[in-house]
C-alpha positions, 0 to 999 in steps of 0.5 A: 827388698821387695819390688812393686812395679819396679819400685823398692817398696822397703827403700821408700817405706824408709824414706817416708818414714823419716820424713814423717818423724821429721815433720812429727819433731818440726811441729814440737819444734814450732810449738817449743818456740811458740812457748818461747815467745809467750814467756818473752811476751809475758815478761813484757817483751814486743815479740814482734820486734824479737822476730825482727831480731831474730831474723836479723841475726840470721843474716850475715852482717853485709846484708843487714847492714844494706838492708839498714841503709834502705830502710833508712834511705826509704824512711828519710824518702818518705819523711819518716826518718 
């Protein structure tokens, strides 16, 4: 392993390697859901409302069902509800 100024140059190489693939399979990742979305869309599906989904499922029950309140209790608040 070589050493620049203290610093082991193969070790970092490695690293930022890594890195670079990783965000290289982020952006095909990305690019994949976008894809997925449009098909959603192009079968008439409001991909708004299915990012909401999504994010919501990402959420453990508790904290959905508290957000569901709020927005209901800021609703009725705002003569929505």
């Amino acid at each position: 392993m070589s050493d620049v100024n203290g610093i082991a140059a193969d070790r970092l190489r490695s690293f930022v390697e890594r890195i670079e693939r990783l965000e290289e399979e982020r952006t095909a990742l990305g690019a994949d859901i976008r894809e997925v979305y449009s098909e959603a869309k192009s079968v008439g599906f409001d991909t708004k409302i299915l990012r909401q989904v999504v994010r919501l499922r990402k959420m453990d029950n508790a904290d959905r069902q508290e957000q569901e309140e709020l927005l209901t209790i800021y609703k009725e608040a705002l003569g929505l509800g």
